[in-house]
LUMVEXVO-624265 format. One record per residue: residue number from 1; residue in one letter; x negated, z negated, y negated of N, C-alpha, C in turn. Coordinates in steps of 0.02 Angstrom, whole numbers. Atoms other than C-alpha are relative to their C-alpha. Layout:
[NUM, A, [X, Z, Y], [X, Z, Y], [X, Z, Y]]
...
***
This chain:
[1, X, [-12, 34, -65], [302, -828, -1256], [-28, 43, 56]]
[2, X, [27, -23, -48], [205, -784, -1106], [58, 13, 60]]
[3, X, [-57, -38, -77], [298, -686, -947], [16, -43, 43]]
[4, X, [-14, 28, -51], [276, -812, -838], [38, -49, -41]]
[5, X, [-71, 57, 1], [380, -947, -931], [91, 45, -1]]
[6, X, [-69, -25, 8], [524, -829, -930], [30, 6, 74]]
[7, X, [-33, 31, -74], [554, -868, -747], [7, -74, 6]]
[8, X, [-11, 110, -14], [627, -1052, -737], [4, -2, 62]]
[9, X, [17, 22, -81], [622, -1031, -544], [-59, 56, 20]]
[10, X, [17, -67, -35], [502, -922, -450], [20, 41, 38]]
[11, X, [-9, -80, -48], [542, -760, -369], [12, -21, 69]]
[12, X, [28, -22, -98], [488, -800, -202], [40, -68, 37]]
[13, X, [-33, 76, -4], [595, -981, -229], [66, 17, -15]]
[14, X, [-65, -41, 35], [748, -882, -325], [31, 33, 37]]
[15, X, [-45, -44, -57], [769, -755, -199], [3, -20, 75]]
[16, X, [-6, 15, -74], [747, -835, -21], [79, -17, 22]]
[17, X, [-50, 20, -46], [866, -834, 101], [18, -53, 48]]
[18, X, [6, 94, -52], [898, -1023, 152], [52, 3, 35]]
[19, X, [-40, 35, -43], [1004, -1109, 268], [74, 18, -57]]
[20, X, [-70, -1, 32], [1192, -1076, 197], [-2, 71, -36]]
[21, X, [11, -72, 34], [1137, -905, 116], [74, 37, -3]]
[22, X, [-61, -28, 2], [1301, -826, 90], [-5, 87, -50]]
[23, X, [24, -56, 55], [1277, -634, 27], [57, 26, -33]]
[24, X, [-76, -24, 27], [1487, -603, -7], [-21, -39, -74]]
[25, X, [21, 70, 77], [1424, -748, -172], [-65, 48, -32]]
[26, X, [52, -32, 43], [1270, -640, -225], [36, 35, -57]]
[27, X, [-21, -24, 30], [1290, -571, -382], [-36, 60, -16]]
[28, X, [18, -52, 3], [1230, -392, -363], [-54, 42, -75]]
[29, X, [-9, 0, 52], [1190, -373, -538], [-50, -51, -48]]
[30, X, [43, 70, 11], [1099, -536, -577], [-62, 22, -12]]
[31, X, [70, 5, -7], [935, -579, -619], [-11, -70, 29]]
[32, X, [9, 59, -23], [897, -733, -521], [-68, -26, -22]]
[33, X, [67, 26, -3], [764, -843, -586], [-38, 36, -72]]
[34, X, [21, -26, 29], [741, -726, -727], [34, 6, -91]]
[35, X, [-57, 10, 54], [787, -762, -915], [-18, 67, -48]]
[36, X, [-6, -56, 23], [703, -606, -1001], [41, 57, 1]]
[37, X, [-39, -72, -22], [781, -425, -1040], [-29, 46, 21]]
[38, X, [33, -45, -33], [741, -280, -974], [-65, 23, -24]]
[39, X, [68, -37, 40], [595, -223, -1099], [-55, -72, 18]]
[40, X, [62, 61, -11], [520, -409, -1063], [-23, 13, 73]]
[41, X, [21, 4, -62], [518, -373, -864], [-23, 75, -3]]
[42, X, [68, -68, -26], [445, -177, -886], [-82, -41, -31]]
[43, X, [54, 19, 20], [321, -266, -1006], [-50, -59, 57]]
[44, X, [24, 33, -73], [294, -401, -851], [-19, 25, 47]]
[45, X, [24, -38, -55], [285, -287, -727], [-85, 45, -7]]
[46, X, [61, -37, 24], [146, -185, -806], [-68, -38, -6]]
[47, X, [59, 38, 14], [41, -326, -862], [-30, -32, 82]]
[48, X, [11, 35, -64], [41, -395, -664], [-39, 87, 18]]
[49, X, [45, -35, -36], [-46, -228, -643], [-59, -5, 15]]
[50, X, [70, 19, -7], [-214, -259, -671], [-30, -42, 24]]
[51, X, [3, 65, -43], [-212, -434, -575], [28, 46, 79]]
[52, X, [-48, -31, -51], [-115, -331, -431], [-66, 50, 15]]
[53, X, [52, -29, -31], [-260, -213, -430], [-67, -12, 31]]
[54, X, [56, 69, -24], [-413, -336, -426], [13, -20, 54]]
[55, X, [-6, 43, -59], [-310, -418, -285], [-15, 35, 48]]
[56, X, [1, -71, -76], [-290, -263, -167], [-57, 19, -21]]
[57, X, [81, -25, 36], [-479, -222, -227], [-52, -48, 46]]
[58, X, [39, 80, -54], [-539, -407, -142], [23, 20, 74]]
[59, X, [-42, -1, -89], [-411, -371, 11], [-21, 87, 39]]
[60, X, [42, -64, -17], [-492, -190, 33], [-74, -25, 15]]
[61, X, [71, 17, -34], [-666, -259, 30], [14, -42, 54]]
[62, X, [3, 32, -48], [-620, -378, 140], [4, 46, 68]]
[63, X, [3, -46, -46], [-565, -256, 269], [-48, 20, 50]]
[64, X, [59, -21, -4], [-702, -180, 254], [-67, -6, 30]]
[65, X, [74, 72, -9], [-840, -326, 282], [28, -12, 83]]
[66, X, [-6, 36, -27], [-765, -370, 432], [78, -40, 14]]
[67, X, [-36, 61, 26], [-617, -476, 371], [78, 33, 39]]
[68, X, [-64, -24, -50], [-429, -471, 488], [41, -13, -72]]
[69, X, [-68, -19, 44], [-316, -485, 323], [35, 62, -11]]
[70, X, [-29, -55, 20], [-187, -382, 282], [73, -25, -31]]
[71, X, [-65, 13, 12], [-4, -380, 206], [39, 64, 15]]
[72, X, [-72, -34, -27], [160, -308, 248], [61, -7, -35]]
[73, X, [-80, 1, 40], [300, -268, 125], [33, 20, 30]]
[74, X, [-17, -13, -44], [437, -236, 227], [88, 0, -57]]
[75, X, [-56, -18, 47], [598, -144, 118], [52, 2, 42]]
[76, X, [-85, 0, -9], [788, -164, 179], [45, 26, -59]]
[77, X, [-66, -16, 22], [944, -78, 97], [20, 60, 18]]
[78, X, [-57, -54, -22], [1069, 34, 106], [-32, 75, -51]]
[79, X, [11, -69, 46], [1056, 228, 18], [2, -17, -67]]
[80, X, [15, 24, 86], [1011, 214, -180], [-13, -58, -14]]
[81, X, [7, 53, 16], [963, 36, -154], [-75, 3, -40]]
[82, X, [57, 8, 38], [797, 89, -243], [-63, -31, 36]]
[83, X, [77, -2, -60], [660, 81, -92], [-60, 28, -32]]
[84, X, [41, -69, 33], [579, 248, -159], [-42, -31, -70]]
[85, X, [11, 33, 58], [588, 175, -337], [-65, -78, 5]]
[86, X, [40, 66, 6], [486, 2, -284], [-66, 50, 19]]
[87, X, [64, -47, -2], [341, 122, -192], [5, 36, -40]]
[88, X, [14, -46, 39], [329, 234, -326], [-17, -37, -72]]
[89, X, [7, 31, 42], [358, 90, -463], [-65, -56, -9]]
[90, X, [52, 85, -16], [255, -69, -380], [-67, 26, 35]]
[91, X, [68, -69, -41], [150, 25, -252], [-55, 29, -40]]
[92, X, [49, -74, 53], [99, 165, -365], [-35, -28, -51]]
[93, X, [37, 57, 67], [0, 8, -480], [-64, -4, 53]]
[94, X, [35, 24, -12], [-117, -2, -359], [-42, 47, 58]]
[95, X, [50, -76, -35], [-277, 123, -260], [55, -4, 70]]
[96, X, [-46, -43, -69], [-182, 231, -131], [-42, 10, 58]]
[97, X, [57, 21, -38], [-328, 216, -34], [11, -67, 57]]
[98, X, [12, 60, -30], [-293, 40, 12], [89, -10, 36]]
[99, X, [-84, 3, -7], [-95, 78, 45], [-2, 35, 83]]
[100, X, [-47, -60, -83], [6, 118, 227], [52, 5, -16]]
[101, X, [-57, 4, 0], [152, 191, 211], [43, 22, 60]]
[102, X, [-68, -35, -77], [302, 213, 336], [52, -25, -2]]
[103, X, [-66, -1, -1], [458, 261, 354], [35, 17, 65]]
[104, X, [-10, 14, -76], [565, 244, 498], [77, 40, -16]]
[105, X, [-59, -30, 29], [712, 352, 483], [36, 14, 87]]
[106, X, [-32, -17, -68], [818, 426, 662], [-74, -5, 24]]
[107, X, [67, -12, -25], [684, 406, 788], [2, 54, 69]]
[108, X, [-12, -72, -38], [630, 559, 880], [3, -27, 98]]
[109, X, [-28, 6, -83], [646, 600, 1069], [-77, -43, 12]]
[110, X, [69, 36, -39], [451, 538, 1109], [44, -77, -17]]
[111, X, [-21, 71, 13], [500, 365, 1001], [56, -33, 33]]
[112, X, [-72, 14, -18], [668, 363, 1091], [-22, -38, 73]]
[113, X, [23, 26, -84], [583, 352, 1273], [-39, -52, 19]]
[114, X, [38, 51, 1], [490, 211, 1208], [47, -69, -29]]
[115, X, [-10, 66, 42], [522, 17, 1165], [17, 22, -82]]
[116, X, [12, -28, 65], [594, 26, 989], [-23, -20, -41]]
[117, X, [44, 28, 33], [475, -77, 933], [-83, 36, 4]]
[118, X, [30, -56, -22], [349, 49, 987], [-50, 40, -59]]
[119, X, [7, -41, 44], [339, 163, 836], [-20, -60, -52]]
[120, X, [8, 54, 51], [329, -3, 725], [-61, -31, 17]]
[121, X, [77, 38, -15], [158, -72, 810], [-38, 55, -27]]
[122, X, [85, -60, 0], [67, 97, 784], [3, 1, -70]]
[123, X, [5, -11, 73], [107, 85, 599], [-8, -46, -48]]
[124, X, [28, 88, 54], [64, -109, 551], [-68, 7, -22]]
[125, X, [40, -3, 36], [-63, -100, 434], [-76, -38, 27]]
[126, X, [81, 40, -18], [-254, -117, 482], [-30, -39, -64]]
[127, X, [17, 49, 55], [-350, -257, 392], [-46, 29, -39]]
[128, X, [32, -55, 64], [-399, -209, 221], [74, 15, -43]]
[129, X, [-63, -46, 48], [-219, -128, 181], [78, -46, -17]]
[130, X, [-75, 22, 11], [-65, -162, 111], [55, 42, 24]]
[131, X, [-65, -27, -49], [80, -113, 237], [63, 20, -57]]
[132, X, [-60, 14, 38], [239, -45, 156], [47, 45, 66]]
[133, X, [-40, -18, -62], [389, -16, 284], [67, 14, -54]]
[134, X, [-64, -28, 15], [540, 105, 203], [40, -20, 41]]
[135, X, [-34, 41, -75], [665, 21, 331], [-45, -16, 41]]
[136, X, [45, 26, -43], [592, -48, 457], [23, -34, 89]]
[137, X, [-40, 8, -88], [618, -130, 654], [80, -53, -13]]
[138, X, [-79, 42, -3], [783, -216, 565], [22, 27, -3]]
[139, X, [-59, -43, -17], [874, -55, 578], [27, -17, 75]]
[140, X, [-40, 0, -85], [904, -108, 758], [35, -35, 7]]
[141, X, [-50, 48, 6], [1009, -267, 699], [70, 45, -70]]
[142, X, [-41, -18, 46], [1073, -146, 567], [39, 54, 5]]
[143, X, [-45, -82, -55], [1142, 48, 618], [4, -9, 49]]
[144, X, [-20, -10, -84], [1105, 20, 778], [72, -30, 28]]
[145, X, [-36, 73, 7], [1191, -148, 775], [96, 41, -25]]
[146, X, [-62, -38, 31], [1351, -48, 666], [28, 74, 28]]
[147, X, [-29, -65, -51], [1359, 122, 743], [-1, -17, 88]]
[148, X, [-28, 27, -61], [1373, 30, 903], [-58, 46, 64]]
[149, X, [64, -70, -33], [1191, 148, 975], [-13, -41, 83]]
[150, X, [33, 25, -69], [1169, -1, 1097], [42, -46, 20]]
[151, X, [-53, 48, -19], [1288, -132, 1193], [-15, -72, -19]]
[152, X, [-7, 66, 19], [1346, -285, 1101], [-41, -60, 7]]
[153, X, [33, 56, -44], [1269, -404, 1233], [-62, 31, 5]]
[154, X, [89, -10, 33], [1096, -314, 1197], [-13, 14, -65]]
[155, X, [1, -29, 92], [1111, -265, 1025], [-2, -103, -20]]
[156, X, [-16, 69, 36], [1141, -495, 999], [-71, -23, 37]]
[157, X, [65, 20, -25], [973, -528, 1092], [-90, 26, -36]]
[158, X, [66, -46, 49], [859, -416, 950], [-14, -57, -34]]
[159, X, [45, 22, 34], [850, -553, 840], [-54, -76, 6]]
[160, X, [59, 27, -21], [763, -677, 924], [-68, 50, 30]]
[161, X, [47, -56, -7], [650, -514, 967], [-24, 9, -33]]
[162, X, [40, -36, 62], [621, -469, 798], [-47, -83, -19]]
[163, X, [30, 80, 42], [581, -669, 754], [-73, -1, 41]]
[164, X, [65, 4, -21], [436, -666, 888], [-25, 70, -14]]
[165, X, [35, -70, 41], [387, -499, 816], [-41, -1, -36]]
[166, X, [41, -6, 67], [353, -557, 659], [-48, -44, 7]]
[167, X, [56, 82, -4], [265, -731, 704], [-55, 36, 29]]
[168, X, [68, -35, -28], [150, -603, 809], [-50, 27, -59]]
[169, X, [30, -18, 31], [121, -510, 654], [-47, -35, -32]]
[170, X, [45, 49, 16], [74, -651, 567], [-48, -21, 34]]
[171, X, [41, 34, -36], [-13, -736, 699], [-79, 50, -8]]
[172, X, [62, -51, -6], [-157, -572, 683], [-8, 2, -72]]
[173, X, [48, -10, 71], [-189, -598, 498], [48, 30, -50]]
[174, X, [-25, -34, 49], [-47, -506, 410], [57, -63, -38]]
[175, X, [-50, 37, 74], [56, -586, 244], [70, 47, 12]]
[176, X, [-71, -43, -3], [242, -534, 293], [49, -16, -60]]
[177, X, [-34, 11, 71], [342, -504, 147], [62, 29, 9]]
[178, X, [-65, -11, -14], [528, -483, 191], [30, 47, -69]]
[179, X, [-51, -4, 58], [638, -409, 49], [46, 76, 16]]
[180, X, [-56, -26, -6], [820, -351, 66], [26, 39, -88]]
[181, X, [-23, -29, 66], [874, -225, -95], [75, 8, 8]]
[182, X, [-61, 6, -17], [1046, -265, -97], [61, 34, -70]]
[183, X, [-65, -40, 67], [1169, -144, -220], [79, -3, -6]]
[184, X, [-40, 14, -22], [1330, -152, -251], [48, 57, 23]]
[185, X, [-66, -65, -31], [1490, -35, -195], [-10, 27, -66]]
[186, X, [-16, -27, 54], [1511, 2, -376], [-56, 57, -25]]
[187, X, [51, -27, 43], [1333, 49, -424], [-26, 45, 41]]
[188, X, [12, -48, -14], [1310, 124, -279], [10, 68, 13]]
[189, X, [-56, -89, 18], [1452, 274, -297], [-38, 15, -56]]
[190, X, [33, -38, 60], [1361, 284, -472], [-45, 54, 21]]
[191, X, [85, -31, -16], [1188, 334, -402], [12, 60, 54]]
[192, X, [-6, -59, -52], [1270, 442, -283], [34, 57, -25]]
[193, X, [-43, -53, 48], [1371, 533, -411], [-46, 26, -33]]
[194, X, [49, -51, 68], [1212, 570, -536], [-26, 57, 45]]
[195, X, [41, -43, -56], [1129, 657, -356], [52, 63, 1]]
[196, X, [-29, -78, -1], [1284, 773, -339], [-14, 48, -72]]
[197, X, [-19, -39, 66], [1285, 811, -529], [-64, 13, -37]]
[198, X, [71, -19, 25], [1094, 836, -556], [-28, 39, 33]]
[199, X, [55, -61, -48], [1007, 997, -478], [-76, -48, 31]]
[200, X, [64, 14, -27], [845, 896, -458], [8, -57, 24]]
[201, X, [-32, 61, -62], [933, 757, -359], [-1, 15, 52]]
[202, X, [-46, -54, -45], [1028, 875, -254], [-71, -34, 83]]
[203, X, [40, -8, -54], [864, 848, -127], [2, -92, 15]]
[204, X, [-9, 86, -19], [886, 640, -126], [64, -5, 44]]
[205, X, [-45, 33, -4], [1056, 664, -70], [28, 38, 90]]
[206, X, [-5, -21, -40], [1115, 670, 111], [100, -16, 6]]
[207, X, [-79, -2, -5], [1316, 715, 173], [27, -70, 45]]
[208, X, [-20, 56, -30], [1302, 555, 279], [-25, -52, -39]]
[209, X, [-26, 49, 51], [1287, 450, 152], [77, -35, -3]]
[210, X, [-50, 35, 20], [1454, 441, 109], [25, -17, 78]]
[211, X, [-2, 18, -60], [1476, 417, 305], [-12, -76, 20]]
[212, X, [46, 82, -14], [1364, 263, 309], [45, -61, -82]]
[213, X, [-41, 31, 45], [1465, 211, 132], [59, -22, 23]]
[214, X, [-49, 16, -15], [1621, 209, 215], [5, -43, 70]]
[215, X, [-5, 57, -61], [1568, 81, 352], [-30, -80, -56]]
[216, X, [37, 47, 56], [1512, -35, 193], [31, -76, 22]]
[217, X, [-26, 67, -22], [1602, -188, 263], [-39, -12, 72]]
[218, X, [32, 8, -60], [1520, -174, 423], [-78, -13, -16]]
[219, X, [56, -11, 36], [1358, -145, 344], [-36, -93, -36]]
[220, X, [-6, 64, 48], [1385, -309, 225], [-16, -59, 58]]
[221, X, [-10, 71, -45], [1436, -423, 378], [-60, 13, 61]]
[222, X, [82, -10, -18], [1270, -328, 472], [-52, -63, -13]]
[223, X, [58, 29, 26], [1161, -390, 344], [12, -96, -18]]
[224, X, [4, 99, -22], [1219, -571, 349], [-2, -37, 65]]
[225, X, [48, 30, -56], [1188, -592, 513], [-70, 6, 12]]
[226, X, [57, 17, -22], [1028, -548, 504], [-37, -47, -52]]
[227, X, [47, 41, 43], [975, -642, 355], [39, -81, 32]]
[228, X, [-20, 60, -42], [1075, -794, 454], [-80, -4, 53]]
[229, X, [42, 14, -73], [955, -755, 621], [-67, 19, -6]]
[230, X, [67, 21, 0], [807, -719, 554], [-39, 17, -78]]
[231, X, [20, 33, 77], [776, -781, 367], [-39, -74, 19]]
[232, X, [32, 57, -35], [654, -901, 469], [-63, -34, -63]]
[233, X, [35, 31, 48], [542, -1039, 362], [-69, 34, -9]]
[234, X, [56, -39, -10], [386, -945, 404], [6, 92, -33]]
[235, X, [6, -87, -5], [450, -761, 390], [69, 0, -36]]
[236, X, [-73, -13, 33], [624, -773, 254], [-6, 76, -29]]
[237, X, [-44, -69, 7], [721, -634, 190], [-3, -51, -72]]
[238, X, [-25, 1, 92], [721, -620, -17], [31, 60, -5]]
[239, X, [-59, -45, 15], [860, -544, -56], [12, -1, -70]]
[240, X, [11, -11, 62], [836, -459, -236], [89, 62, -23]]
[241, X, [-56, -38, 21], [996, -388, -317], [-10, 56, -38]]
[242, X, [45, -74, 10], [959, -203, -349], [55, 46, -45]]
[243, X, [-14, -46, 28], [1085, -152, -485], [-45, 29, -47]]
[244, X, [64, -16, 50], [944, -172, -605], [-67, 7, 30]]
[245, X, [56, -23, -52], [819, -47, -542], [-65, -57, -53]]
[246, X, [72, 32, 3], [677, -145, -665], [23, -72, 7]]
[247, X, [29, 76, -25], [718, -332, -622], [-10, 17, 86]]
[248, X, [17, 5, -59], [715, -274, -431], [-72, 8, 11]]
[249, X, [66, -28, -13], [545, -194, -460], [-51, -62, -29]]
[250, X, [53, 70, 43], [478, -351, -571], [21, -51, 53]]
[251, X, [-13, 53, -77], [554, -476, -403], [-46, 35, 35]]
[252, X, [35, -32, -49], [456, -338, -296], [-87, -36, -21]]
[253, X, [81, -6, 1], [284, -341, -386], [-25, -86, -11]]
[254, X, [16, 64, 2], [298, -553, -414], [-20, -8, 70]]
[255, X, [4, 47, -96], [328, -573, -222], [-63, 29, -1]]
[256, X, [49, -30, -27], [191, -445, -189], [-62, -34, -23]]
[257, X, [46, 51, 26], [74, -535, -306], [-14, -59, 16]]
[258, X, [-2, 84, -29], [114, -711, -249], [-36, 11, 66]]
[259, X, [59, -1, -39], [63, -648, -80], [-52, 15, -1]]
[260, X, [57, -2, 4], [-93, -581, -126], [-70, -21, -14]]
[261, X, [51, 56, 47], [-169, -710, -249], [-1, -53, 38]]
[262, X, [-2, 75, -48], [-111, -842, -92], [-43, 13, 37]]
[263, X, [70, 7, -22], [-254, -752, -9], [-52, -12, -4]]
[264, X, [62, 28, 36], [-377, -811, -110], [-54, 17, 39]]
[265, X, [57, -4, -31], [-497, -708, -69], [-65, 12, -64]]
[266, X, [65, -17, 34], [-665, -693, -127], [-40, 70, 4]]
[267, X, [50, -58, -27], [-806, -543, -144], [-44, 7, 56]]
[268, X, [44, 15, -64], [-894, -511, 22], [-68, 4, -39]]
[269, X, [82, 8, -17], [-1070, -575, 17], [-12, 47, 17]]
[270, X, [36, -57, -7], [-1212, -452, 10], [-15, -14, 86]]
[271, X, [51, -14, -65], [-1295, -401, 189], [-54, 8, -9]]
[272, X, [81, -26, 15], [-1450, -358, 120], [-23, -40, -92]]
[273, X, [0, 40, 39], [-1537, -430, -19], [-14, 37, -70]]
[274, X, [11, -42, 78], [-1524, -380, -202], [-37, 9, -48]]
[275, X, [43, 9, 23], [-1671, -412, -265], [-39, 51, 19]]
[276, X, [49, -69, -30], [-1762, -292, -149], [25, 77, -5]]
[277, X, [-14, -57, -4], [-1640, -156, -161], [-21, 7, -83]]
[278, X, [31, -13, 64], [-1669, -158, -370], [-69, 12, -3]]
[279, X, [75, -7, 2], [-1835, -143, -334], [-23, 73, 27]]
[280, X, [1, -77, -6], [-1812, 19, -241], [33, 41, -21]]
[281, X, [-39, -54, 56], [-1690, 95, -343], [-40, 24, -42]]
[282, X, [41, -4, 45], [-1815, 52, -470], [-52, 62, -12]]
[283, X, [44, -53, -22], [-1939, 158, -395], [6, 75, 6]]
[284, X, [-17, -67, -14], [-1842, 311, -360], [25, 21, -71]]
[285, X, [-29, 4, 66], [-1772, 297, -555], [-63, 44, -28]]
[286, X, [43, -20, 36], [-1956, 322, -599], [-67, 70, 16]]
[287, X, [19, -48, -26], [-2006, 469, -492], [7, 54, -43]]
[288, X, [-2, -64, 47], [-1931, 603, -614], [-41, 2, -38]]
[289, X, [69, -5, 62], [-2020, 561, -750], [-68, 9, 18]]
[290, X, [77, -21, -36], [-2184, 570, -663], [-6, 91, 32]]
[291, X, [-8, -43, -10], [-2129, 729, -597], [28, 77, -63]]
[292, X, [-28, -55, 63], [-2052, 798, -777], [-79, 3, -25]]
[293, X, [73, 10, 31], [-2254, 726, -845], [-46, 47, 35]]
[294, X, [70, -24, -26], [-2342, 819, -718], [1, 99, -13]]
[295, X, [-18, -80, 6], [-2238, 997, -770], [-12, -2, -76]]
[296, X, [40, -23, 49], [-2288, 981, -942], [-45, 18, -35]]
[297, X, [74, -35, -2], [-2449, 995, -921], [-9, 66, -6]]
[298, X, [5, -83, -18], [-2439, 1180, -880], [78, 33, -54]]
[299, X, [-10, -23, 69], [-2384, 1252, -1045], [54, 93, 28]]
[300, X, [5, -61, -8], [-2363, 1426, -956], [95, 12, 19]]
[301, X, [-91, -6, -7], [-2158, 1499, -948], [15, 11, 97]]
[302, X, [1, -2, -75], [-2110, 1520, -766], [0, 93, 15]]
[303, X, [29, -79, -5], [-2129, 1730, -801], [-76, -12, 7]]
[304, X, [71, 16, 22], [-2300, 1673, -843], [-33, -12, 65]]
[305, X, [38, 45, -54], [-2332, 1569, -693], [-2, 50, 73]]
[306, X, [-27, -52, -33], [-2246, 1694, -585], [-43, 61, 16]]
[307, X, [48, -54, 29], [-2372, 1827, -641], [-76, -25, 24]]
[308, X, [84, 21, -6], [-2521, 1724, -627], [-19, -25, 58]]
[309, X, [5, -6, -81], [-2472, 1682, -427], [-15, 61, 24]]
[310, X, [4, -62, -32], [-2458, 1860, -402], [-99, 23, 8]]
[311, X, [47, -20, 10], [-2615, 1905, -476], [-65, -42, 51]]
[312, X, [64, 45, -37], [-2723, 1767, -388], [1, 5, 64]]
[313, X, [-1, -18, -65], [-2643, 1832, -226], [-37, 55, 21]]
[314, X, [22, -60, 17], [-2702, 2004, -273], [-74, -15, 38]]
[315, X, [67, -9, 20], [-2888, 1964, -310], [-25, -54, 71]]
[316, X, [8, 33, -70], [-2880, 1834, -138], [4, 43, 62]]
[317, X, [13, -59, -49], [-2861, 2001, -23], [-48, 35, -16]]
[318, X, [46, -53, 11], [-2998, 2107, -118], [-63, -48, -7]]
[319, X, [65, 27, -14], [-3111, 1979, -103], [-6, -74, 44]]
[320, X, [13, 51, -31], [-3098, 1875, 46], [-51, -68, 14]]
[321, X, [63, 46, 2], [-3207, 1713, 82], [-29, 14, 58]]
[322, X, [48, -8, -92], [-3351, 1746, 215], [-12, -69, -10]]
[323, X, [17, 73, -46], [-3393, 1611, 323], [-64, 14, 7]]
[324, X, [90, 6, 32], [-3580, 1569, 308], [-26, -8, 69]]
[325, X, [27, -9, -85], [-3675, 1630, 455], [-50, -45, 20]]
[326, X, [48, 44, -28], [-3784, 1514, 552], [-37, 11, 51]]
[327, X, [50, -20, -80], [-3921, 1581, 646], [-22, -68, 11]]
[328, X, [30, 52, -43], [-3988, 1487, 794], [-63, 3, -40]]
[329, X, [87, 26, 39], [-4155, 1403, 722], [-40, -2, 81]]
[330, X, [58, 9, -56], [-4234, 1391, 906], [-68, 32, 9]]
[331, X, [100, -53, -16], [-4423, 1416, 932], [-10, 8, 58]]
***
């Protein structure tokens, strides 16, 4: 049985965030849309590599030629929701060359004195690349929004801000690809417990964590307002349930694929014509050989040859050429 019948819904149809979306009803845990086990979705994920690379391969040349495409993965969740894991898992399938990455973490004093949408324009992906945003400008409906950074009655006016945000993005050529990694309370004390109890964790794990854990109800009722205010028909929110780090990463690399193959793009047309350039390649191909033919002639070792310059320099000083005198003939 082929990979793709083992989704009875699609991904990008499975996970959207419609009208009534309710995330307290998600089942954290779930595979939505997905009837394989885990060894069928690494085996899925893998095989979408080589289609996944071809695509970003077309959407790089394009770039390139001329061409305004681009896409924009754009990651949401909380600590251990497995961000890292999708760039490193989905990402890392495809030339790093053609990748932006950014992460938006506290923003410094310059970013502070600016719009905080600011820091998020200078890092949308030029055409050619595939955008990936570690959080992104919905922390401002989300911490900001929960640690209370900005007043109520401006903090409830962001998300019609962010909605003409994104329609801008779009509107200039980019494929916006929403997705919320949503974990649960349970799984996420796990993932935070292996970090204390593993030395080579120890560097994943920050003391405000459990800070930002213990506002987890605030957090929850956060993220359903924004997938309420702007899970828009144009620009939705897929919300992938992230206890299972490989079905989140096999939801990641479908969406990512779906948008890429919806670009249907083609190879840029030559600029010049190919017929004529084979013709001078041709030419320069067959220069050596004419040049290896014309050194075999001369049999002599390069001590040899070396020797037999010297000497002919020699015998060219001890016997210069006179110039042939021309008396006047006048009578």
């Amino acid at each position: 049985m082929g990979n793709d019948s083992l989704w009875t819904v699609p991904p990008a149809e499975a996970l959207r965030a419609g009208p009534g979306f309710r995330l307290e009803e998600l089942d954290r845990a779930g595979t939505p849309g997905w009837t394989g086990d885990k060894d069928a979705a690494e085996d899925a994920t893998t095989a979408r590599g080589a289609d996944l690379s071809d695509l970003q391969e077309r959407l790089f040349a394009h770039g390139r030629t001329g061409g305004d495409r681009s896409v924009l993965l754009v990651l949401q969740g909380l600590d251990t929701a497995g961000k890292g894991g999708i760039v490193r898992h989905v990402i890392g399938m495809v030339d790093p060359q053609g990748v932006s990455l950014a992460s938006f973490g506290v923003p410094t004093p310059i970013e502070t004195s600016h719009h905080h949408l600011w820091r998020i324009r200078r890092a949308l992906p030029q055409p050619g690349k595939i955008g990936v945003f570690d959080r992104s400008h919905y922390e401002q409906v989300l911490v900001v929004k929960v640690d209370e950074l900005e007043p109520p009655e401006v903090n409830v006016r962001r998300y019609a801000e962010l909605n003409r945000f994104d329609e801008g993005i779009m509107a200039s050529g980019t494929t916006l690809i929403k997705v919320a990694l949503m974990v649960s309370y349970e799984e996420q004390g796990a993932r935070l417990r292996e970090r204390l109890e593993r030395p080579d964790k120890y560097w994943k794990y920050e003391p405000g964590d459990i800070d930002t854990r213990k506002k987890w109800g605030d957090f929850q009722a956060a993220y359903q307002e924004m997938f309420t205010s702007t899970s828009t028909g144009t620009a939705p929110w897929h919300v992938v349930p992230a206890d299972h780090k490989w079905y989140a990463r096999l939801a990641v690399t479908e969406l990512l694929h779906g948008a890429l193959a919806g670009l249907d793009l083609g190879w840029p047309k030559a600029d010049f014509r190919p017929a004529v350039e084979k013709r001078r390649l041709a030419a320069t191909m067959a220069e050596p050989d004419r040049v290896s033919t014309e050194r075999s002639d001369d049999s002599s070792t390069p001590e040899q040859a070396r020797q037999g310059d010297v000497a002919a320099s020699e015998k060219k000083k001890k016997n210069p050429k006179k110039k042939s005198d021309k008396k006047d003939t006048k009578k």
